[in-house]
N, C-alpha and C positions, 0 to 999 in steps of 0.2 A: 640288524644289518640286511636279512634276507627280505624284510618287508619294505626298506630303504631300497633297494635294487627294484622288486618288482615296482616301484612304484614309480621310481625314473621309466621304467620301461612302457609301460602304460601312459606316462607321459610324454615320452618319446615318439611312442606310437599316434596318439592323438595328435601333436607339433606335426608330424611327419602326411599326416594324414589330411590335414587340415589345409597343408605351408608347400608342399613339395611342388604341386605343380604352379604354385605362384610364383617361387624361386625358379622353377622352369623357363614359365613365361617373361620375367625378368631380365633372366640371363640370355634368353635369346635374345630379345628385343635390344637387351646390350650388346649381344658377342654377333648373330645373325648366324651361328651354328650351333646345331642341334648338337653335336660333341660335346662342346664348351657348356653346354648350357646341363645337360647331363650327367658332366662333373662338377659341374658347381653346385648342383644339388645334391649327390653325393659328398662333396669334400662339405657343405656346410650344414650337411645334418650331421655329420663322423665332429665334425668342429663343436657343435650344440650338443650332440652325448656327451664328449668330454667335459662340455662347464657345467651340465647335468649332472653328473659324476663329479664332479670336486668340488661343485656351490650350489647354493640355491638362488634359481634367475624367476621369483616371482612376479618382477614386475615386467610389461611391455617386453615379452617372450618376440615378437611382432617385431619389433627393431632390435632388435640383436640377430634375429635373423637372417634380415634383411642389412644387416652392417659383416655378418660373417660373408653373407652374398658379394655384399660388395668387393670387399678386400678381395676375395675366392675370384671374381672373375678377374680382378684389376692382375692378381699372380698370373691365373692361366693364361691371360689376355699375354703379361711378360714371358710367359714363357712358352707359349705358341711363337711369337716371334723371335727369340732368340731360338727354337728349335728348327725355325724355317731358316732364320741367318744362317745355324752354321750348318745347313743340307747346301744352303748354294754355296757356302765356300768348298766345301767336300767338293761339289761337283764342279767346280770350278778348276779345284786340286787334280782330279782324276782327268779332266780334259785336257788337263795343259804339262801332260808328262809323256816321255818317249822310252821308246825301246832304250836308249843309250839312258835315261834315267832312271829304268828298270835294272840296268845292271849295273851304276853307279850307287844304287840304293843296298841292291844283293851283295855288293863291293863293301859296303862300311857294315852292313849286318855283319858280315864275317866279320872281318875284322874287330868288331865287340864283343862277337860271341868266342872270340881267341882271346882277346882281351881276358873277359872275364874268367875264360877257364884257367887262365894260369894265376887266380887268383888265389890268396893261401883259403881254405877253406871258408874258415871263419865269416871272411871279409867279402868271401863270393854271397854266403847266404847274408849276410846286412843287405849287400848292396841287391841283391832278387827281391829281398823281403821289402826292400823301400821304393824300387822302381818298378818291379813287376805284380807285387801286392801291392804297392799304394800305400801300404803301413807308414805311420810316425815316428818320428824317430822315439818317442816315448813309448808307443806299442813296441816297436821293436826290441827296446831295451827290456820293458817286461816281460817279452815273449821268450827273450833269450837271458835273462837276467843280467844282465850289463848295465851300467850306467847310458843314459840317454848322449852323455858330450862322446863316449867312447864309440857309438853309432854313429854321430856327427865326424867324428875323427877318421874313422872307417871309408865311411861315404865318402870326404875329402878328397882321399889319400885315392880311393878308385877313380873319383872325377879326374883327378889331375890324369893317374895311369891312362884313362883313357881319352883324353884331347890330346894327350902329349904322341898314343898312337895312332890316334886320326889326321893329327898334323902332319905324323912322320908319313901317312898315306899319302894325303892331300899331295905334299911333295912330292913323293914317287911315282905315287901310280897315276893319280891325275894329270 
C-alpha cells in the first residue's frame, strides 16, 4: 500500500510538473483571468489526485487533463457569474431601502424573536436548529432523537404561529 501511495505521488508530481502551466495557459486564454485560470489548475490537479487514488488512468493522462480543465473552468466560469449576479442584487437591495424600512424591518425582527421565545422549549430549539443552523429535518431528528415527520410537525405548527403574528402586525402596527 505504502509503495502504491508513493508512487501516485511521484506521479502526481511528474503530471503536475509537466501539465500545470499548460492548463494555466489554457484556462487563461478561456477565462482572460489570471484567478480563474489559477483555480482551474488547482481544482484539476486536486480532481486528477483523486482518480490517481481510486483507478489506474494509464492511458492518454493528456486528455483527461485537459477534459477535468475543461468542465473546471466551464463551473468556475458558472459561478463567477452567479457570484457577480447576486453582489448586484445585494446592491441593489441596500440602495433602494429607507430609514422607515429600517425600522419596519427592526419591527418584525421583534416581533419573531417574541414569537419564538414563547415557544415551548422543545419546539423553539427544532425551529433554531432548522432556520438558524440550516440542519434537515433528518439531521435534526438525529441530533435530537425524534422522528424526522415530528420535526416537520414541529416546524409547521411554528410556521403557522408565526404569520399568523405577522398578519396580526401587518394589521395593527402597519
Amino acid at each position: 500500500m505504502e509503495i502504491n501511495y508513493s508512487l501516485n505521488v511521484q506521479k502526481f508530481e511528474a503530471y503536475f510538473d509537466q501539465w500545470s502551466d499548460k492548463v494555466y495557459h489554457y484556462a487563461f486564454h478561456k477565462t482572460r483571468s489570471s484567478y480563474l485560470a489559477e483555480e482551474t489548475v488547482q481544482r484539476t490537479f486536486i480532481k486528477l489526485w483523486h482518480n490517481l487514488s481510486e483507478k489506474d488512468i494509464a492511458a492518454k493522462v493528456e486528455s483527461q487533463i485537459f477534459c477535468i480543465a475543461r468542465t473546471t473552468i466551464l463551473d468556475l466560469v458558472k459561478e463567477e457569474y452567479n457570484r457577480k449576479k447576486l453582489l448586484q442584487a445585494e446592491s441593489s437591495l441596500i440602495q433602494h431601502h429607507s430609514p422607515a424600512d429600517d425600522y419596519y424591518a427592526k419591527q418584525l425582527e421583534s416581533i419573531l424573536a417574541d414569537v419564538i421565545n414563547q415557544l415551548p422549549e422543545k419546539r423553539k430549539q427544532i425551529f433554531i436548529l432548522s432556520r438558524y443552523s440550516n440542519l434537515s429535518h433528518k439531521q435534526i431528528a438525529n441530533k435530537l432523537s425524534i422522528s424526522s415527520k415530528t420535526v416537520e410537525n414541529q416546524i409547521t405548527l411554528v410556521l403557522k404561529k408565526i404569520r399568523k403574528a405577522l398578519l396580526f402586525s401587518l394589521l395593527f402596527i402597519f
